[in-house]
C-alpha positions as CSV (number, residue, x, y, z in Angstrom):
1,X,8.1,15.6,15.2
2,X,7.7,13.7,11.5
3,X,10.7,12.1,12.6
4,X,9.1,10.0,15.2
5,X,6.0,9.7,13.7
6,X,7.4,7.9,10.4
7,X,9.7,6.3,13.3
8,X,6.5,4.9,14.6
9,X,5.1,3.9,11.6
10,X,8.3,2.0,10.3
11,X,7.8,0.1,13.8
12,X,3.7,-0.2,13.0
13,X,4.5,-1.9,9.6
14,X,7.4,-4.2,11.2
15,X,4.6,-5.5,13.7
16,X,1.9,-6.0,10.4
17,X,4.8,-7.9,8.6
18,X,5.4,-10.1,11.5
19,X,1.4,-10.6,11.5
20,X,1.3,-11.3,8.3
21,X,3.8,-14.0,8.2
22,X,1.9,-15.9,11.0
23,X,-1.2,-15.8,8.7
24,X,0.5,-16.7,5.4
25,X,-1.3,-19.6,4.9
26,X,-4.2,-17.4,3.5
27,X,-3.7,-16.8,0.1
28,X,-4.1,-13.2,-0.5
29,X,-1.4,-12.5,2.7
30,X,1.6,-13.9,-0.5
31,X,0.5,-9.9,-2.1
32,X,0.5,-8.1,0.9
33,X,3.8,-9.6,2.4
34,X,5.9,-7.3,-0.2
35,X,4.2,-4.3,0.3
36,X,4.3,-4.2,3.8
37,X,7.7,-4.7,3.9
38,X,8.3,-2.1,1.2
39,X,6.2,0.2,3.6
40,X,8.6,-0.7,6.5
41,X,11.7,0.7,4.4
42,X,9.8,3.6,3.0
43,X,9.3,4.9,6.3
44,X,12.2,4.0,7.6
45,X,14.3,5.7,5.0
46,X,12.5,8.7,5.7
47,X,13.2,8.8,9.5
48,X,16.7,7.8,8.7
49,X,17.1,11.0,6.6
50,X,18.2,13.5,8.9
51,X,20.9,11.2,10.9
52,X,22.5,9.9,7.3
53,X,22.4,13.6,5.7
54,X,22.4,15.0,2.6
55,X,24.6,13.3,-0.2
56,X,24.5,10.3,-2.8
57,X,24.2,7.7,0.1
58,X,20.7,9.1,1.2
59,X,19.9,9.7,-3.0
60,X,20.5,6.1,-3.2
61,X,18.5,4.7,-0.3
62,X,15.9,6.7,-1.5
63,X,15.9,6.4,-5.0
64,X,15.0,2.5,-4.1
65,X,11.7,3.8,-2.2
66,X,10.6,4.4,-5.5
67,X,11.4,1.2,-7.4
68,X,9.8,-0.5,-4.4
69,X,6.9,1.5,-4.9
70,X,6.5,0.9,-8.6
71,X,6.8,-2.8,-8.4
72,X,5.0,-3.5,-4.9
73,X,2.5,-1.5,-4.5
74,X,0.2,-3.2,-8.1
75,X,0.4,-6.4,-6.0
76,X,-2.7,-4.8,-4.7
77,X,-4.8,-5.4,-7.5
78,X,-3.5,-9.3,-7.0
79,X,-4.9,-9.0,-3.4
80,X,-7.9,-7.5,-4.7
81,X,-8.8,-10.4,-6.6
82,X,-7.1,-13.1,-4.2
83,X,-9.8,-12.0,-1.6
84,X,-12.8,-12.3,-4.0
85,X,-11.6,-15.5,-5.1
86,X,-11.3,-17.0,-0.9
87,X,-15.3,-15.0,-1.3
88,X,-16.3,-17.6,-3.5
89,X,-17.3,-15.1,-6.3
90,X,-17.6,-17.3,-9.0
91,X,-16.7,-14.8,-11.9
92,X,-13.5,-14.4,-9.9
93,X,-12.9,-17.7,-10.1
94,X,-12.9,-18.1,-13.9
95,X,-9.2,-18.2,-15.9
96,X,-10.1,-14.9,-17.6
97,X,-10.5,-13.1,-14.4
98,X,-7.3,-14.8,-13.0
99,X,-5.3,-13.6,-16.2
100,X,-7.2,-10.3,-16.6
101,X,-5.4,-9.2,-12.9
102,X,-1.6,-10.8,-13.6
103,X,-2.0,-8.5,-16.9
104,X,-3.7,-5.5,-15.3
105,X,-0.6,-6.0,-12.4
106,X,2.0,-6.3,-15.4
107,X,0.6,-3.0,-17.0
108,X,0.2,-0.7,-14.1
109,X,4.0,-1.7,-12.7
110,X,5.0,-1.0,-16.4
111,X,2.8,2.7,-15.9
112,X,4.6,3.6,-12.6
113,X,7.9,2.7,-13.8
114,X,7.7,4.9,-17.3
115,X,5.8,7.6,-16.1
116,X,7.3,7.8,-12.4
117,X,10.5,5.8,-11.9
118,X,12.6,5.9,-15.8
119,X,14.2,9.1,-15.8
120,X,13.5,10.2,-12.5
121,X,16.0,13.2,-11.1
122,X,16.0,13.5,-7.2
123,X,16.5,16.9,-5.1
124,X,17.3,16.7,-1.4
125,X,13.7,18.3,0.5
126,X,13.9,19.1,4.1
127,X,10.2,19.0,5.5
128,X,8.9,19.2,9.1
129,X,12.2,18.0,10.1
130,X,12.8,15.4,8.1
131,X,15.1,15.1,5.1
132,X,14.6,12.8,2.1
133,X,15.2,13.0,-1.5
134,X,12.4,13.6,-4.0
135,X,11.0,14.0,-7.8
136,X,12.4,17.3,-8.9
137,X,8.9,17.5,-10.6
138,X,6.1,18.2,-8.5
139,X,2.9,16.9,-9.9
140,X,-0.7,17.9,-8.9
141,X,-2.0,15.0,-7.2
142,X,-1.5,10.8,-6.8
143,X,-0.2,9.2,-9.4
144,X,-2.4,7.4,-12.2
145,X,-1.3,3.7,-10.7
146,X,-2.2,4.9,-7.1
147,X,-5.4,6.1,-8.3
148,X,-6.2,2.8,-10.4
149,X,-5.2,0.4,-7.7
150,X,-7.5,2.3,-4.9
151,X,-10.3,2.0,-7.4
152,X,-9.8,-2.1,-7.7
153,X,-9.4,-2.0,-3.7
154,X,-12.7,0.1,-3.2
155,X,-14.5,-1.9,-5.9
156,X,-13.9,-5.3,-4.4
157,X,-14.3,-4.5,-1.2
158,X,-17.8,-3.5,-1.9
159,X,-18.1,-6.9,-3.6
160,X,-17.0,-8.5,0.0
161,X,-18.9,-5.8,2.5
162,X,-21.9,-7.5,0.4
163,X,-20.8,-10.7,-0.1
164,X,-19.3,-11.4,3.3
165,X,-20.8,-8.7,5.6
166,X,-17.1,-7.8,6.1
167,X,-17.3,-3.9,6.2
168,X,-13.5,-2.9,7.1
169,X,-12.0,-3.6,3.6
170,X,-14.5,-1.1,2.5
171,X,-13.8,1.3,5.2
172,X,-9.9,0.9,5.0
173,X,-10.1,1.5,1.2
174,X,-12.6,4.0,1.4
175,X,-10.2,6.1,4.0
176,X,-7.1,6.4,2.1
177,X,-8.9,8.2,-1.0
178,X,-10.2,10.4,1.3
179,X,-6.9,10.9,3.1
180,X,-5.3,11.0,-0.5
181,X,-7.5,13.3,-1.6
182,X,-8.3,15.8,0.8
183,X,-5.8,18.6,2.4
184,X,-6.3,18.4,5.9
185,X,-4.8,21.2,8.4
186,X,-2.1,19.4,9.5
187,X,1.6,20.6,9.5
188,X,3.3,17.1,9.1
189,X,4.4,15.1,5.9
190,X,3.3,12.0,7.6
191,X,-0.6,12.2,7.2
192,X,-0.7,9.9,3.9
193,X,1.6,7.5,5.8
194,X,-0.7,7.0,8.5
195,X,-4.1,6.4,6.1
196,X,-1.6,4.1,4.1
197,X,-1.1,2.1,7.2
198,X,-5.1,2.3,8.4
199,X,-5.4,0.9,4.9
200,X,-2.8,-2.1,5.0
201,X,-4.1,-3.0,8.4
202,X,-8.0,-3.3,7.0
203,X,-5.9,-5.6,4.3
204,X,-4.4,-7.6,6.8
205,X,-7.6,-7.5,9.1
206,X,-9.4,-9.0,5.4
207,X,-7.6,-11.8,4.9
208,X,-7.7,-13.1,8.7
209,X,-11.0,-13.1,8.5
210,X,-11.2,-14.6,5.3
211,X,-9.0,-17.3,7.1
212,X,-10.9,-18.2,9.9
213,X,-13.3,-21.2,9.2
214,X,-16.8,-20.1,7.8
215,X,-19.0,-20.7,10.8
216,X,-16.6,-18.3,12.7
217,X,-16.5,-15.7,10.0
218,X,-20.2,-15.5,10.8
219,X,-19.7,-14.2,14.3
220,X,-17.4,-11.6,13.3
């Protein structure tokens, strides 16, 4: 069953990235363009697992999920700020606030990679049906760069739910820390997937409205 359902997903991402390139014109779309494409190999690696099979072919494909991850998924923050900027938040205008989220990008990429990536030893897991290859180390929860990059995404997105009246960044945001944080019932490795994608698609749903002339925005 997770084998069509991170099928599905791989396809649900494709269709975002082919959204997102119609609306690249919009600023913020430039940081969401990498992740979503990331997102469309992460789950499509792990659909792939089963039919490629166990050896250093799949280790390898998978071991490139995780770079992705630690390089993509900061550009967040950058989107974060991008959409407070097209909000015409004037603090987010200023130099220091432009600097202060290349730097806080730079840092948490640097986190994932020594904490996450550097040293990282892969076993071959077979879950629900589907098999991938991950850390040898189980840790207790999300990562510290997950957990710092939903906390930029929940905070701006307050700042544009009051700002803009534009409530799904907030809801999108607020969804995948509860999905992330909570164990729900579920007998299926795909339940984070498909909050990660409710999430992207509030991102993408964000900066098409943030695209759409003002006195439209108004109606939404």
């Amino acid at each position: 069953m997770d084998t069509l359902l991170f099928s599905l997903l791989s396809l649900a991402y494709f269709i975002l990235l082919v959204l997102a390139l119609r609306i690249f014109k919009v600023g913020s779309v430039l940081f969401l363009l990498p992740v979503i494409a990331g997102l469309v190999y992460d789950n499509g690696i792990i659909a792939s697992g089963r039919f490629i099979g166990e050896g250093p072919l799949l280790e390898g494909l998978n071991l490139v999920r995780f770079w992705i991850h630690a390089f993509f998924t900061p550009l967040l923050t950058l989107f974060s700020w991008k959409t407070l900027d097209q909000a015409e938040i004037s603090w987010a205008k200023s130099s220091i606030t432009r600097i202060s989220a290349f730097l806080l990008t730079l840092l948490l990429i640097l986190l994932e990679l020594f904490t996450e990536v550097f040293g990282l030893e892969l076993e071959p897991r077979l879950e629900y049906g589907v098999l991938s290859y991950s850390s040898a180390e189980t840790s207790g929860g999300p990562p510290l760069m997950v957990l710092m990059v939903s906390f930029v995404l929940l905070a701006a997105s307050i700042v544009i739910w009051r700002k803009q009246k534009w409530a799904w960044f907030f809801i999108g945001s607020l969804l995948m820390i509860i999905g992330s944080a909570v164990e729900l019932p579920v007998e299926s490795g795909a339940v984070t997937n498909i909050f990660e994608l409710i999430l992207l698609s509030s991102l993408l749903a964000t900066a098409y409205f943030q695209g759409k002339p003002s006195d439209l925005r108004k109606n939404s």
